[in-house]
BAFI-3210 file (N, C-alpha, C; in Angstrom, 3 decimals, decimal comma, padded with zeros to 6 digits):
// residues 189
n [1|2|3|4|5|6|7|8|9|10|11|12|13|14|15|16|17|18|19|20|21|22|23|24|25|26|27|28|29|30|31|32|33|34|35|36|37|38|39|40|41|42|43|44|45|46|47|48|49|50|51|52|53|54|55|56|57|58|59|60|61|62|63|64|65|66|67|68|69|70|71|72|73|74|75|76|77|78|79|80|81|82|83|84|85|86|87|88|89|90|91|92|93|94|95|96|97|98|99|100|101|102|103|104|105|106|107|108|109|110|111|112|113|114|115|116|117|118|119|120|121|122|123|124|125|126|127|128|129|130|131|132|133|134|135|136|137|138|139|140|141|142|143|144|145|146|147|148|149|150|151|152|153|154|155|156|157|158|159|160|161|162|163|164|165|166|167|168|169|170|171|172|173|174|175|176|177|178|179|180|181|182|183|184|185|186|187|188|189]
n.u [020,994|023,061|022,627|023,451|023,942|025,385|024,002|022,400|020,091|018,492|018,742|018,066|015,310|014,400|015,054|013,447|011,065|010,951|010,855|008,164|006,856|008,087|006,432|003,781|003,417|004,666|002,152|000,007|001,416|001,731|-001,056|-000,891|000,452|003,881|006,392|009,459|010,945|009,611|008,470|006,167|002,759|000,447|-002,909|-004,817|-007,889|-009,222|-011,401|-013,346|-011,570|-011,799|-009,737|-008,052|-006,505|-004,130|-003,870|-003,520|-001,546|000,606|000,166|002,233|005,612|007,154|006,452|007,337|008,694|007,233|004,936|006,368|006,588|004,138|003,162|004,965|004,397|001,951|-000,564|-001,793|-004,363|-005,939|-005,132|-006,741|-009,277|-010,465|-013,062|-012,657|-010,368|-007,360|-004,399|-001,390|001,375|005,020|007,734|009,446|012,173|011,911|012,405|014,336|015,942|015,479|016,139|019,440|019,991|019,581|020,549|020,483|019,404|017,178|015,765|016,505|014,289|012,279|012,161|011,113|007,854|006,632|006,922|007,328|004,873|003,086|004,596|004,129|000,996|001,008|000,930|-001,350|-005,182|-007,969|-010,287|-011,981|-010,215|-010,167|-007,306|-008,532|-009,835|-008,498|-007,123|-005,069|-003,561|-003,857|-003,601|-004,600|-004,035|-004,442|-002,902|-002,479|-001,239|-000,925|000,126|001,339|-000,360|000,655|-000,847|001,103|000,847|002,763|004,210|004,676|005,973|005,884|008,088|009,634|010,198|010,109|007,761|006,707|003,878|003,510|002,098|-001,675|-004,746|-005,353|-007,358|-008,641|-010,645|-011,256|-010,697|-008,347|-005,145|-002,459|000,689|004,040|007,172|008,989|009,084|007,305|008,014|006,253|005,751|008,683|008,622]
n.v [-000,550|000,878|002,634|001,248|003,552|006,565|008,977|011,733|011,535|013,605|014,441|011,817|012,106|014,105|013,010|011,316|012,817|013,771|011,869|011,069|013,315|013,385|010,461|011,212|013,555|012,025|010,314|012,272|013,573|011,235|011,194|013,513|014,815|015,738|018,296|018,503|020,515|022,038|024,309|025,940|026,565|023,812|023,146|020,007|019,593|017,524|014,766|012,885|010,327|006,790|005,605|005,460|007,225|006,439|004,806|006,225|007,444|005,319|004,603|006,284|006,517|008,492|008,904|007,214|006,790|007,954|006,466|004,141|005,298|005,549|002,850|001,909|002,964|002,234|003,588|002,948|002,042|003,751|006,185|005,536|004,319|006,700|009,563|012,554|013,944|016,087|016,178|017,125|016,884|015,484|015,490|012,610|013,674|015,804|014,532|013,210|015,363|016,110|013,493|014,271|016,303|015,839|013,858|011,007|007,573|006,586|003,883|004,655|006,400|005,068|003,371|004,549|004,158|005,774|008,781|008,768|008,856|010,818|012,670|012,319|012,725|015,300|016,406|016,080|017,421|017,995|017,818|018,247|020,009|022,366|023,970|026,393|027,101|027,701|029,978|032,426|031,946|030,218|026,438|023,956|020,384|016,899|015,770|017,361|019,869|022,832|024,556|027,323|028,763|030,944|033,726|034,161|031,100|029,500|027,142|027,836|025,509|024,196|024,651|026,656|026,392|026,753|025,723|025,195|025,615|022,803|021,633|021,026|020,569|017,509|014,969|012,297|009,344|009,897|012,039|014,660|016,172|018,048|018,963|019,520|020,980|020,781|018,740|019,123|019,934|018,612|021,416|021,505|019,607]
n.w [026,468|023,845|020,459|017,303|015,464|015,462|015,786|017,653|020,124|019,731|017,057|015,570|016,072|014,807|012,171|012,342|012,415|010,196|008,032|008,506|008,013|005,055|004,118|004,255|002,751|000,040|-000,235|-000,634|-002,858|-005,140|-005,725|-007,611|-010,315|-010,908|-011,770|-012,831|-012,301|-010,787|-010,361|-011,249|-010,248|-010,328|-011,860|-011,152|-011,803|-012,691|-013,382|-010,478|-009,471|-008,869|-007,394|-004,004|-001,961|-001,261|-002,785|-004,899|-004,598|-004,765|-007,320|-008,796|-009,205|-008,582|-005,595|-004,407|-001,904|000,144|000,385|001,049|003,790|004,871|005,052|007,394|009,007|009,823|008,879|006,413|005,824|007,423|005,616|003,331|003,975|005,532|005,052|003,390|003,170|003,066|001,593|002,164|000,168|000,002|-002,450|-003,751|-004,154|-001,979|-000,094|-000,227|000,128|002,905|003,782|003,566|004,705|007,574|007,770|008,010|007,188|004,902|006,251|008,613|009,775|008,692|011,238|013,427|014,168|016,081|015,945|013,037|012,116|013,763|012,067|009,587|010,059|010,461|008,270|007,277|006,457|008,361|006,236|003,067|001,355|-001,398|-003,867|-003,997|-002,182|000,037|002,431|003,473|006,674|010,015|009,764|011,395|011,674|011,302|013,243|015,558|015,685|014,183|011,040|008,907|006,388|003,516|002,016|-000,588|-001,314|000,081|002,927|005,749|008,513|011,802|012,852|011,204|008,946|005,522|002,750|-000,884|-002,502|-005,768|-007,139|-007,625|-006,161|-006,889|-006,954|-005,309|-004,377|-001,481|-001,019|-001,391|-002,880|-002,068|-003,570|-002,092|-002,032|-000,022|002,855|005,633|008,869|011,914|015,312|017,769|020,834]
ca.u [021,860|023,301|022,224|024,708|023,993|026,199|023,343|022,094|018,780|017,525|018,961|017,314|013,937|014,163|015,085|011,929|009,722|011,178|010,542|006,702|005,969|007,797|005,599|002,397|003,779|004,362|000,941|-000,654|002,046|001,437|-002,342|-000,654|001,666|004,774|007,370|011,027|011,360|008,579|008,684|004,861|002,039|000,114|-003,882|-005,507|-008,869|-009,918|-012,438|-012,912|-011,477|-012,402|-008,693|-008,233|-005,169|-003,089|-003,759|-003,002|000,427|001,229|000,518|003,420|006,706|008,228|006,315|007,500|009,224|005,936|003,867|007,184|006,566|002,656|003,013|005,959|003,575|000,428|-001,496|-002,285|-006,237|-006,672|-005,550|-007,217|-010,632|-011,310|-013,354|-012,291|-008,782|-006,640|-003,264|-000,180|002,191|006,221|008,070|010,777|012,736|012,112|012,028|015,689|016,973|015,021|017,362|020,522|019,723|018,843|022,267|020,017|018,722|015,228|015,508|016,396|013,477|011,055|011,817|010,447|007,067|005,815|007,884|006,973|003,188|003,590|005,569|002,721|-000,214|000,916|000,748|-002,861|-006,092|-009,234|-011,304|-010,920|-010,113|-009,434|-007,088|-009,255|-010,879|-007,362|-007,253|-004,313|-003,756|-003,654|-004,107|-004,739|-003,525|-004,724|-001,506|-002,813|-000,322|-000,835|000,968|000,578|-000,325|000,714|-000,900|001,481|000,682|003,909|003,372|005,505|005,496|005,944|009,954|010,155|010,417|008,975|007,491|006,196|003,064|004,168|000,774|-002,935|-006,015|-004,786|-008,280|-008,946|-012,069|-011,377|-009,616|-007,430|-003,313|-001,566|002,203|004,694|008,758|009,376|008,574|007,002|007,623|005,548|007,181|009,282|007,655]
ca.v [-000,863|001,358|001,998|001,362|004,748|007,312|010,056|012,192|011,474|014,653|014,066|010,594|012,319|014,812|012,244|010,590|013,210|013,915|010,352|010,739|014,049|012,743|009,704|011,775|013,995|010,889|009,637|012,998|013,709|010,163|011,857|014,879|015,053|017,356|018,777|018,252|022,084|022,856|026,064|026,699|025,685|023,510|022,773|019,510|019,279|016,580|014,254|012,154|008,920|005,458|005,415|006,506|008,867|005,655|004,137|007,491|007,518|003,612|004,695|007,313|006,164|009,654|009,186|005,705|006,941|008,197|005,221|003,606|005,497|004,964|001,655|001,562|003,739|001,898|004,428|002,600|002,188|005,223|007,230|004,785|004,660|008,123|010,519|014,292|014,327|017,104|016,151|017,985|015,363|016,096|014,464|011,767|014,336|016,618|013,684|012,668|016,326|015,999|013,256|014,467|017,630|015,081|012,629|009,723|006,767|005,990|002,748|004,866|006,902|004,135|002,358|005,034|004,150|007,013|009,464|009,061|008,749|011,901|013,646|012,139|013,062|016,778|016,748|015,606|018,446|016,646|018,338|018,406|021,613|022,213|025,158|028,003|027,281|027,853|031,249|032,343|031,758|029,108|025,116|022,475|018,751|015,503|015,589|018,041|020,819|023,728|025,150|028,881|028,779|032,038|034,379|033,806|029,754|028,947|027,136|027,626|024,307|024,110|024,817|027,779|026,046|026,890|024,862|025,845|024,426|022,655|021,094|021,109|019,648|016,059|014,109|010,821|009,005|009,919|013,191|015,732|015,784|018,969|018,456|020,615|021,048|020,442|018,134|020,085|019,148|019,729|021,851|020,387|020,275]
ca.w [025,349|022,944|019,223|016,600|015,520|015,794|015,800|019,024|020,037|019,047|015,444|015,434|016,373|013,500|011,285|012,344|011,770|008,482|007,734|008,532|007,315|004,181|004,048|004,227|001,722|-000,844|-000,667|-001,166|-004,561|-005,872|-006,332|-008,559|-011,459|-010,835|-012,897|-012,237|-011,593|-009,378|-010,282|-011,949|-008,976|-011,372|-010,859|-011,515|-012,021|-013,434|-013,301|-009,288|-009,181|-007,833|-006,330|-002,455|-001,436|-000,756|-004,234|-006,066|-004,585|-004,725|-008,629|-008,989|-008,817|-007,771|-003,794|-003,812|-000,270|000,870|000,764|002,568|005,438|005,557|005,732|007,880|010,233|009,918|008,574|005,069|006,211|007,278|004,431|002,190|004,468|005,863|003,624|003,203|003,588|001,984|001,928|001,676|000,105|-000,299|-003,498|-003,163|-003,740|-001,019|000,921|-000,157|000,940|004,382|004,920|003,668|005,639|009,072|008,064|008,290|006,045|004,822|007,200|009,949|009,919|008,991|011,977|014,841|013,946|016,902|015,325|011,775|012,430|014,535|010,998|007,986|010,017|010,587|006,289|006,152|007,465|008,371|005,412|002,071|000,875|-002,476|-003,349|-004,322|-001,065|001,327|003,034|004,303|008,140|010,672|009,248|012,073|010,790|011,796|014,201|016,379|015,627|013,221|009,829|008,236|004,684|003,722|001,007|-001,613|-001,965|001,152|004,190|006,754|009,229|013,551|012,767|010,790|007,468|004,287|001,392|-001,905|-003,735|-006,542|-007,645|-006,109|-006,315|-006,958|-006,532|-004,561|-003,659|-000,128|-000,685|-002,600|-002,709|-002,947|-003,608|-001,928|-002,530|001,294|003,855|006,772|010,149|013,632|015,923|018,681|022,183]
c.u [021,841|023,262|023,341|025,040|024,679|025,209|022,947|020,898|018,041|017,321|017,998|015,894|013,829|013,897|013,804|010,401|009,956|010,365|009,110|006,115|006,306|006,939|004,436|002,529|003,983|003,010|000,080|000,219|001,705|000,256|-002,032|000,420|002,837|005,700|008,752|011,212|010,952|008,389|007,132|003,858|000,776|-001,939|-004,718|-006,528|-009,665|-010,732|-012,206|-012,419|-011,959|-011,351|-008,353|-006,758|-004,137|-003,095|-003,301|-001,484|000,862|001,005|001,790|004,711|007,823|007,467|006,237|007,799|007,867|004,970|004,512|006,639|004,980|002,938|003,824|005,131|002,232|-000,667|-002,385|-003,988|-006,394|-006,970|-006,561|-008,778|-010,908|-011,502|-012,544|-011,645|-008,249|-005,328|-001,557|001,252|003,388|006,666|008,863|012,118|013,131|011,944|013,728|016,344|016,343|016,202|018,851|020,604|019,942|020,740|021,803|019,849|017,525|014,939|015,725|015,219|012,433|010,927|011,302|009,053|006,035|005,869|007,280|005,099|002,776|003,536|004,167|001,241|-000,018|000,744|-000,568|-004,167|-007,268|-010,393|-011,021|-011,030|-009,382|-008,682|-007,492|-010,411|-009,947|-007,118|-005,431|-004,245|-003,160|-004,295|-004,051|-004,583|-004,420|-003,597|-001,945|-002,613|-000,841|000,366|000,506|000,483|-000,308|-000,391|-000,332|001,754|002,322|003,410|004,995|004,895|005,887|007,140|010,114|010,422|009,486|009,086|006,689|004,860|003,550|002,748|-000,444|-003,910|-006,305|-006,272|-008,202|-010,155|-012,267|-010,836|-009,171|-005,713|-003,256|-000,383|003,002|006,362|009,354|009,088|008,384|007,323|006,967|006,722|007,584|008,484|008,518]
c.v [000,298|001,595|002,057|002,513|005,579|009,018|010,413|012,075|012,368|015,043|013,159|011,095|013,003|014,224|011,633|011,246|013,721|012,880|010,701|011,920|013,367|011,511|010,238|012,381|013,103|010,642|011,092|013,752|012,653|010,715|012,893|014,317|016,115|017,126|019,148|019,500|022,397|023,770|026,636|025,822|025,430|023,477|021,305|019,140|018,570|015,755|013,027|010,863|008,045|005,160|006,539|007,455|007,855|005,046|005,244|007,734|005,987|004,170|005,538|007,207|007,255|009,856|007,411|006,026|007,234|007,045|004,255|003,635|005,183|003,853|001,477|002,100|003,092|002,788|003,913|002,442|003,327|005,913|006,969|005,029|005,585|008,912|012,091|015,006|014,788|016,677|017,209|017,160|016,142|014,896|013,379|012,623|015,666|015,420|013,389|013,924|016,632|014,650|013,209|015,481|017,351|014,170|011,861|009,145|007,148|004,829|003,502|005,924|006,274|003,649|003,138|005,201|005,805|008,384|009,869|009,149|009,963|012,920|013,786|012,748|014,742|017,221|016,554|016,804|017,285|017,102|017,725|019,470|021,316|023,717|026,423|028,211|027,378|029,192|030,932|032,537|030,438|027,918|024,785|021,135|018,181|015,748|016,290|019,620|021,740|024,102|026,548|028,591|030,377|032,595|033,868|031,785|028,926|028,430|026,949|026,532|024,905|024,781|026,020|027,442|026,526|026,065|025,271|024,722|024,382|022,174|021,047|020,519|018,688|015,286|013,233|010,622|009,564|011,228|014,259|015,970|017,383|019,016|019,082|020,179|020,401|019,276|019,086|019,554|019,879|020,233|020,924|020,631|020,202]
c.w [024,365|021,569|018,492|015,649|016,152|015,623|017,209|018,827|019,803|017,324|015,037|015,383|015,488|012,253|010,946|011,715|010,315|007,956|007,717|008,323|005,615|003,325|003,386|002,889|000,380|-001,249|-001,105|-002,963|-005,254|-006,301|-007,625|-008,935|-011,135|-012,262|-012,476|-011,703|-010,535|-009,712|-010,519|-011,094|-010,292|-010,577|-011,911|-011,275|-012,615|-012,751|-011,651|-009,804|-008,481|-007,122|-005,072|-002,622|-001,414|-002,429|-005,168|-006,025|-004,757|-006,517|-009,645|-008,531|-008,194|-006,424|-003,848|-001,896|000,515|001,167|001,373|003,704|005,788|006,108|006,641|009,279|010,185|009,576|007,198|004,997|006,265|006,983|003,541|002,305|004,987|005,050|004,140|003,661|003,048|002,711|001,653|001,519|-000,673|-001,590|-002,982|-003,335|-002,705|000,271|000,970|000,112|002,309|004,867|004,561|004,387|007,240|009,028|008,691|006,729|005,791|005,986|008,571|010,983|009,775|010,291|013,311|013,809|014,978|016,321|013,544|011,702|013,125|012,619|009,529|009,043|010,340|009,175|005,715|007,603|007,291|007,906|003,936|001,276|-000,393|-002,927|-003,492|-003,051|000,336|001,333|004,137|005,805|008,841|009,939|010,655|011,184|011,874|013,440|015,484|016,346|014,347|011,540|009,913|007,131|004,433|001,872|-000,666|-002,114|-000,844|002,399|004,743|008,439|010,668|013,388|012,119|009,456|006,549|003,022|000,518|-002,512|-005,129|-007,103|-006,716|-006,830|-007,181|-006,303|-006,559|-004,771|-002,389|000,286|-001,754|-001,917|-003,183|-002,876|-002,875|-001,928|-001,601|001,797|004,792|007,925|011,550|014,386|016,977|020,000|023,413]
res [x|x|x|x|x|x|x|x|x|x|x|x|x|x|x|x|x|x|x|x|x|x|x|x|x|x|x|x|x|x|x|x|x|x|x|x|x|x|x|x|x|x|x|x|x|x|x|x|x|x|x|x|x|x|x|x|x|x|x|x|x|x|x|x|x|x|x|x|x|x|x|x|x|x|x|x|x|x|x|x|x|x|x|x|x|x|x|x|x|x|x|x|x|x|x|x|x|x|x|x|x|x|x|x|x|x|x|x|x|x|x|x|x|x|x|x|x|x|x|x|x|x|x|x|x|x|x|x|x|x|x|x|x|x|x|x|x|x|x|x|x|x|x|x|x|x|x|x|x|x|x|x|x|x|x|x|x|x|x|x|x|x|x|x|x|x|x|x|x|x|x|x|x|x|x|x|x|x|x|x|x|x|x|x|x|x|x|x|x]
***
């Protein structure tokens, strides 16, 4: 059977991982404050919290979309319960030009749970690095797949994209958030 989608399944799959790097990206900005511009990579250091990586973004109404897609992906434990997770979390607005970019919904990217679970865990490393401790080079994610973080504070993702830090060391109980402009996505295989 046919979907009532009028997208090509390779669209649909982009869409998806938009969807679930945006996700990831949410819950690690909900941790950090931005600034409508982006423009000045901010650093907060303040004092740890008693809230995890999933509670820091459920508190910030600009990665409402991000904590969508966790839950929509089942990940809401994980972020919440695994320690010394550095995230790399996109706004709701780089989340809302990932899918005018894709020419999907938000619902149509929540609903490939493989897909978006796949997209948020390529946004989270399985340390927690804070950023005066990121060297430029190769990242490894949760996901499996790599990033570059370059020199000048850019990471270029699997695809050839680049995203800017917009804020960093966003502390959790379980973690640290650093914001970025983009959504990243893994590359294709």
């Amino acid at each position: 059977m046919k979907t009532q989608s009028s997208f090509t399944a390779k669209k649909r799959n982009s869409a998806l991982t938009l969807m679930a790097a945006c996700l990831s990206g949410v819950l690690l900005a909900g941790c950090m404050s931005t600034q409508a511009g982006h423009e000045a990579k901010k650093s907060h250091s303040g004092q740890m919290t008693k809230q995890n990586l999933v509670q820091v973004a459920q508190g910030n109404q600009d990665f409402s979309i991000l904590v969508e897609a966790v839950v929509a992906a089942g990940l809401t434990d994980t972020l919440a319960n695994t320690p010394n997770l550095t995230v790399f979390a996109p706004t709701n607005q780089a989340f809302a030009n990932l899918l005018g970019e894709l020419g999907v919904t938000k619902e149509q990217l929540l609903a490939n749970k493989p897909l978006l679970t796949q997209v948020l865990t390529y946004h989270v490393v399985p340390a927690k690095v804070y950023a005066a401790q990121v060297k430029p080079g190769m990242v490894k994610t949760v996901q499996g797949s790599q990033f570059t973080f370059g020199a000048d504070g850019s990471i270029t993702d699997g695809r050839g994209r680049v995203a800017k830090l917009v804020a960093t060391d966003v502390k959790a109980s379980n973690g640290v958030i650093h914001v970025i402009d983009k959504v990243i996505l893994p590359p294709t295989k």
